[in-house]
N, C-alpha and C positions, 0 to 999 in steps of 0.2 A: 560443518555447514548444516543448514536446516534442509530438507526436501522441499520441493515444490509441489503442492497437491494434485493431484490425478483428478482428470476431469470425469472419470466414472467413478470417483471415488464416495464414500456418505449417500450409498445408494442412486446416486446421481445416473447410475446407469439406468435403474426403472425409467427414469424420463428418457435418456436418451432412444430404450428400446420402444417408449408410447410412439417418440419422432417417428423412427423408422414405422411403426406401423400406421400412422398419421400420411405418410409420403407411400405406402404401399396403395392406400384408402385412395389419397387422391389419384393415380394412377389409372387406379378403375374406374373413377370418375370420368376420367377421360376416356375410355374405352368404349363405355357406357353411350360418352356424350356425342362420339365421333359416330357412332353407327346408329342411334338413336336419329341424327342429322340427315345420314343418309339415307332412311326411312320413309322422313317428313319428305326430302327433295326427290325423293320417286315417285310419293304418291303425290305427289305437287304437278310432275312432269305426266303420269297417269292421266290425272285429270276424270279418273272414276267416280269421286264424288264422298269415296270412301275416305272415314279422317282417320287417322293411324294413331289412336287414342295412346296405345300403350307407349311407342314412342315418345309421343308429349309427355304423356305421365313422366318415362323415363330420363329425357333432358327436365323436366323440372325438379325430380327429383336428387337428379345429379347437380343441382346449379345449389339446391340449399346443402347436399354433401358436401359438395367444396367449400361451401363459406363457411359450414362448421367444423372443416377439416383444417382451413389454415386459421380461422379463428381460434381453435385448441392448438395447434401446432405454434401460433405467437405466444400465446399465454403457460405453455407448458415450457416453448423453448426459453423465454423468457425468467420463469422460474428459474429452470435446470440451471442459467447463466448467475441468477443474483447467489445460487446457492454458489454456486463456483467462487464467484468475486468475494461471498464469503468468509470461505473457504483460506483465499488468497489473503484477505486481510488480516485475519486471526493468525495466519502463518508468518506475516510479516512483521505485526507487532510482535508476538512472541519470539522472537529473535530478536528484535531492536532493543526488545528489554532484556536481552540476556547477552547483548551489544557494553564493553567495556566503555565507560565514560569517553574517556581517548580518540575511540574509535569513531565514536555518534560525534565529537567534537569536530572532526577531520571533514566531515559531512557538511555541503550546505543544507541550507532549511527547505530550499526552495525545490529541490532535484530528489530528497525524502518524500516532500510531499508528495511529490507528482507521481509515485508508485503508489499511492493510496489516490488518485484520481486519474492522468489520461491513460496510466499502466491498467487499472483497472477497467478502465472503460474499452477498452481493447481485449483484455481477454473477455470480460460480457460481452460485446460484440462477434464474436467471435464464436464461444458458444449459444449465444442467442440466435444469430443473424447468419454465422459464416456456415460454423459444423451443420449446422441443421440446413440450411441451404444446399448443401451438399450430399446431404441424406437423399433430401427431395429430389436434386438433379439426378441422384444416381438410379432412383429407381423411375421417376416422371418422365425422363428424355428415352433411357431405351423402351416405356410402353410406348410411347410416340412413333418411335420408328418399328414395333412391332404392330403397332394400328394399319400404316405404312405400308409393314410386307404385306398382311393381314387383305389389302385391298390390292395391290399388284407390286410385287418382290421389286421392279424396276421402278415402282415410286420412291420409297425406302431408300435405294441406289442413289437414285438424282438429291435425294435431301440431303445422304449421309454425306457427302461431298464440301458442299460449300459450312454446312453445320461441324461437319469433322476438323475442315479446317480453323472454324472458329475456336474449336476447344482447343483446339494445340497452340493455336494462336495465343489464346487465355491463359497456357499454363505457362509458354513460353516468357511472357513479360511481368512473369512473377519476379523473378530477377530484381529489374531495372523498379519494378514496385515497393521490393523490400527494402532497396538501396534510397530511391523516398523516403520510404515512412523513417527509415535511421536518422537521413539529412533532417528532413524536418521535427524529429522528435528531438533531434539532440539540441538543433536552434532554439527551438520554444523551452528546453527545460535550460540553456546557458540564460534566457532572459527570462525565464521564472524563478531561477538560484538568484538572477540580479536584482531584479527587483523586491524580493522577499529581504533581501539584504538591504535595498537603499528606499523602499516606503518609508519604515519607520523611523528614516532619519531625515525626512523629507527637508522639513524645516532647516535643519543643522547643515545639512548639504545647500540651501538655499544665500543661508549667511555665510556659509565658506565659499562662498558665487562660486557654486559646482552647477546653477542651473543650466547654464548653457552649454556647457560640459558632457555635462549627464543627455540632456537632450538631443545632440550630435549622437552621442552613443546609442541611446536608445533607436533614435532615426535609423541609423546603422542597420543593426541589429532585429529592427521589424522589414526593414526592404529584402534581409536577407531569409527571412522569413516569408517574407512575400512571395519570393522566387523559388523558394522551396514548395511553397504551398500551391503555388499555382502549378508547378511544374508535376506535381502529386496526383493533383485534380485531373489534371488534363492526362495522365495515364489510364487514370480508374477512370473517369470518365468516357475515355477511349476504351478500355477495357467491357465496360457496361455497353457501349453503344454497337460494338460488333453484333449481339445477336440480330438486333434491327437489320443488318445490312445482309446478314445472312439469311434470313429468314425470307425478305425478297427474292435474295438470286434462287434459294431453294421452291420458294411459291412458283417463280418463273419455270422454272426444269420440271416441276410435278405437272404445269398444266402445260406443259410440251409434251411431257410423258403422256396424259392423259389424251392429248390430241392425237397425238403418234398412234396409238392403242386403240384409239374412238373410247376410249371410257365412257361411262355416262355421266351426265351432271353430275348425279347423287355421288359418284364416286368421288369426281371432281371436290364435291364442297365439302367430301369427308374426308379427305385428304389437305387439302385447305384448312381445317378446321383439326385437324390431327398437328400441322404447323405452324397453327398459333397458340395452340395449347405447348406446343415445346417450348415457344420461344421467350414465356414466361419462367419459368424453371433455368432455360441457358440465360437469359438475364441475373437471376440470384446467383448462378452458378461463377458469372463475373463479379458478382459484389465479395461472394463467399471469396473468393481468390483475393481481393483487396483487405479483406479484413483478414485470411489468413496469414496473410504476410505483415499484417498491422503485429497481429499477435507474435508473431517469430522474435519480430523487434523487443516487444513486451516484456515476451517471455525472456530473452539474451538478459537484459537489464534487472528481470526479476532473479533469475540464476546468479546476477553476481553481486547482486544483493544477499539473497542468500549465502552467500560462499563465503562471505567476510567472516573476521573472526569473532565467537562467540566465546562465554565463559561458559564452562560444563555446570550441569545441571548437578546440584549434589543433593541428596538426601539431609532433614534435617536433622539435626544431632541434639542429643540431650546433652548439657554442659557438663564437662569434668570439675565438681567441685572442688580437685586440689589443686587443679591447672590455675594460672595466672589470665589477667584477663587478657597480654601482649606478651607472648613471647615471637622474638625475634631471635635469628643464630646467621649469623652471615648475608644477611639479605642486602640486596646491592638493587637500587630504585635507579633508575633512570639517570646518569649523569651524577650520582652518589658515589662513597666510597662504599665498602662494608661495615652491615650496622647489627650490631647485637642489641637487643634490650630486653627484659621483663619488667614490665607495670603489673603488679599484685593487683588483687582486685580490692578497693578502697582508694587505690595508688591514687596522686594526683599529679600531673610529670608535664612541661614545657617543651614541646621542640624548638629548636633552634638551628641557626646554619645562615648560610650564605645563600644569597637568592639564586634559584634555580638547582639548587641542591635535592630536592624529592620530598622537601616537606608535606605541601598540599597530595601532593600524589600519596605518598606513602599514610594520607588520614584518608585516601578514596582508599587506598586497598584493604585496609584493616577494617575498610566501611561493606566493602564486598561490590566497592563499584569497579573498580577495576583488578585485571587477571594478578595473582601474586607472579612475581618474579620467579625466572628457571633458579637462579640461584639463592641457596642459603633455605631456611626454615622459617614460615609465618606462618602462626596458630593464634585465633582469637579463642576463648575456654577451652582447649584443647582441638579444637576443628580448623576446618578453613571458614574466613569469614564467611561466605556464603551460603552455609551450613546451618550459622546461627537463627534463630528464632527471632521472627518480626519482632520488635520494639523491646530485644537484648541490646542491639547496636543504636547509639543513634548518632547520626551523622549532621552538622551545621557548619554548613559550608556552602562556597557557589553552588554546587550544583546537589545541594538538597532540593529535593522533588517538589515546585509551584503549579497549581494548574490556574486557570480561569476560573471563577468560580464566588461562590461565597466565601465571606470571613471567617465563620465558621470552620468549614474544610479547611480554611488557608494555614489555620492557627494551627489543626491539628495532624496536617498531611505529613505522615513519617513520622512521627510518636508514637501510633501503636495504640494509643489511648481515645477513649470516648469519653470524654468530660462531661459532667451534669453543665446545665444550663446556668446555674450558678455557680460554680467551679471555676468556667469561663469564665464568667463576666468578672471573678477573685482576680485570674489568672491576667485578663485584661487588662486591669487595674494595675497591679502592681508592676504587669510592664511599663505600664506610662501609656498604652493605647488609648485612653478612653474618649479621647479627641477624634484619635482617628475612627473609633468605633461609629462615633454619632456622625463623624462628614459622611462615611460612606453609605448609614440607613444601618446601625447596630448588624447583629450577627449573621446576618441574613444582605446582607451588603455586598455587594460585587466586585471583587479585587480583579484588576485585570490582568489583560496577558503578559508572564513577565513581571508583574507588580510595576507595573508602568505608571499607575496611578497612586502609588505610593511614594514619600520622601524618602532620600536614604537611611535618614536614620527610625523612620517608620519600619522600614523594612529590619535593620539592623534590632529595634526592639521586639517586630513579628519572628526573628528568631529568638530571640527570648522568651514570649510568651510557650514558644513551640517546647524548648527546655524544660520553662515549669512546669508543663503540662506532663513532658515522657516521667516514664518511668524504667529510664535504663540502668542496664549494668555494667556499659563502656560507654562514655560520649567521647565523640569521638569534634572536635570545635577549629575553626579551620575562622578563628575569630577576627585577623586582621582584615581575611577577604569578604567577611559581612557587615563589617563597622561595628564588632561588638566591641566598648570598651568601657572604663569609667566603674561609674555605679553600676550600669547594668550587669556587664563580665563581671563585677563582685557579688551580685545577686544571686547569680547563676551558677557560680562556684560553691555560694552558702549552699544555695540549692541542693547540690550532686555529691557536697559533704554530706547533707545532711541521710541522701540517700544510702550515701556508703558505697554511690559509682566509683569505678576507674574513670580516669579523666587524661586522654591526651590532648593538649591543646598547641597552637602555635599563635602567639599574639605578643606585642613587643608594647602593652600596656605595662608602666613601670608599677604600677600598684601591683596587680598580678605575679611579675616576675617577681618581689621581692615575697610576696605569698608562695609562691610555688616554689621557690630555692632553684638551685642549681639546674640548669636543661637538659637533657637531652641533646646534644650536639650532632647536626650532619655536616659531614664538611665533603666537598665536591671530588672527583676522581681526581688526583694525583697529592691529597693533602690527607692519605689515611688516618683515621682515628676510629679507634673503637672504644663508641656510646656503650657502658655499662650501669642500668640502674639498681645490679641489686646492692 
């Protein structure tokens, strides 16, 4: 499994220590402000005539401290979080891509996504918003009530009371908040997996009258979203609104304490004035609790993401030039029997078999897309496929690698190779693209997602062009499931002679098969045969 990154981790800790001394900064602000108050409201009650300069000085000067202390303390805590999310992304894709074919198949699209966005915005929040809110509560609230003792020990008393019970109150309905944010995180990603899946078949759902269908469903599905979300709100909201109600009953008990005492105004209003400066900080301190329970969820989700199974990272290997390009010894795919084989390098060899036999799979694994089998021996030049060197293997099949993007890239994503601009346009040609070049706006053209925008057998010759262009020394062709066949599959065979590749292909084109001779044979678990080509 991959780790999860550490949120002090990539120096991340500098910012976090700026926060803490950021939230010490303000602290004193307040120290400053509370008794700088009671200064102005004696010499007020005085009535001397005398103005308490330095005091003014000193509340003005503490009111642009604060603004530049939580002005830096957004923008640093801010930073510290994008570096986190980061962090988190770079760790997720590199595991997804080291994610066996299979496995990312088993995944929907919609519930992948959503760890690269509401997963992320949760832990930014969190480190931005929640940790740092916490920093501040922790050191902002006890100067408050040391402001507090600071003016009469029994002021301090009457606050810590009703504000004590806020906080417990706050940590107590952590609970019932994490069990929220689960409820509604899980609702919104079952109907972000749904619809990621039923958008792009909008149309085809429409003419199969699944609209009203789908529509019920969906209606479903956002009420119960609804109820989750309302019900979320109205905790954290309840959560957030405590310190308001504390902050009253505590303003009521300091100015009973202060009457009880005869305190004087000034004390009065610095004590006042010490409990609304708290009850800024116990407000964050209820948000930071919502978002840290946002993250707990986050994080659960992000841990078992990680935890799936990856393929190991191997070193790349220099190829054995006596080794064959496929040897196989006993290897048993999925629902196969046991398969022996060596393909020489030059070899050009057929699979064959009964459908669901391990064909397609067993051209992922020799491809390095998915993990080799416990059983038996697979060595591509003597190594494990994964080992080989970018654009030794090349792989044409489903799930050869498409992005968004230009024609350009499209042609040559997963060959290894950088084509002159003429070369392409050769390369073009001879697939038969050159129609589709000029519909799209030439090589600088926009293939979409998916190749959505492509015919199939546009797509079927966009793997051809990709062929002429490699320059491997195993192709590895998975031709029935791209629609290569005909002329084109004979072009492309000249092609990988002419290289002197190894070629395993699976394709039930009868021109081919009589080119290629005899197959390679997998027959499925209980019809043993053992495939030998040398």
């Amino acid at each position: 499994m991959s780790r999860r990154p550490a949120i002090a981790a990539h120096r991340r800790w500098i910012g976090l220590s700026v926060l803490v001394c950021l939230a010490i900064g303000q602290a004193a602000t307040m120290v400053v402000t509370a008794f700088a108050t009671r200064d102005v409201i004696g010499a007020l009650r005085e009535g001397n005539g005398i103005v308490p300069v330095q005091a003014l000085i000193a509340m003005v000067a503490a009111g642009f401290a604060i603004f530049g202390l939580r002005s830096a303390e957004g923008a640093i805590g801010e930073r510290t979080a994008q570096s986190y999310a980061a962090d988190i992304r770079r760790t997720l894709f590199l595991h997804m891509t080291k994610m066996p074919t299979s496995a990312m198949a088993r995944r929907r699209a919609g519930a992948t996504a959503l760890r690269y966005v509401g997963d992320l915005t949760a832990f930014k929040g969190w480190v931005a918003r929640g940790l740092v809110r916490y920093i501040s509560g922790a050191v902002t609230i006890p100067a408050a009530f040391l402001i507090l003792y600071w003016l009469e020990p029994r002021l301090a008393l009457a606050a810590a009371v009703p504000i004590g019970v806020v906080v417990i109150t706050i940590f107590l309905l952590g609970q019932p908040l994490a069990d929220a944010h689960a409820t509604l995180r899980s609702k919104r990603a079952r109907l972000a997996a749904d619809m990621a899946e039923r958008l792009p078949q909008g149309i085809a759902l429409r003419r199969s009258g699944r609209v009203k269908t789908e529509l019920r469903a969906l209606d479903a599905k956002s009420e119960k979203i609804v109820r989750a979300a309302v019900w979320r709100a109205w905790l954290a909201e309840t959560v957030r609104a405590m310190p308001d109600a504390a902050a009253g009953i505590a303003g009521a008990l300091c100015l009973w304490v202060c009457l009880d005492l005869r305190l004087s105004v000034a004390d009065a209003v610095a004590a006042l004035t010490a409990l609304a400066l708290v009850v800024w900080p116990l407000r964050h301190l209820a948000d930071a609790r919502d978002r840290q329970k946002a993250f707990g969820v986050a994080r659960a989700k992000l841990d078992a993401t990680l935890s799936t199974p990856r393929m190991r990272s191997l070193k790349k290997a220099n190829a054995d030039p006596d080794a064959p390009a496929v040897a196989l010894d006993g290897v048993r795919m999925p629902g196969s029997a046991p398969l022996n084989l060596t393909l020489q390098c030059g070899e050009m060899r057929r699979l064959s078999g009964p459908a669901s036999c391990g064909k397609s799979r067993l051209l992922l694994t020799l491809a390095g897309f998915e993990a080799a089998p416990d059983e038996g021996m697979l060595k591509v030049f003597g190594s494990a496929p994964a080992a080989s060197k970018s654009g030794r293997i090349l792989y044409l099949g489903q799930y050869a690698p498409t992005l968004k993007g230009s024609l350009r890239r499209e042609v040559t994503l997963g060959t290894g190779c950088d084509p002159e601009k003429a070369e392409l346009r050769d390369v073009i040609k001879r697939a038969g693209l050159v129609d589709m070049t000029e519909r799209l706006g030439g090589l600088n053209g926009q293939v979409s997602e998916g190749r959505r925008n492509l015919t199939s057998s546009e797509r079927g010759r966009l793997f051809l062009a990709r062929g002429l262009i490699a320059r491997p020394d195993l192709a590895l062709i998975d031709a029935d499931e791209i629609g290569l066949k005909g002329e084109a599959l004979a072009v492309l065979l000249d092609h990988f002679e002419c290289l002197g590749a190894a070629v395993l292909i699976v394709t039930s084109d009868k021109a081919a098969q009589i080119r290629l001779g005899s197959p390679v044979r997998l027959q499925t678990t209980g019809n043993y045969s053992r495939a030998d080509a040398a």
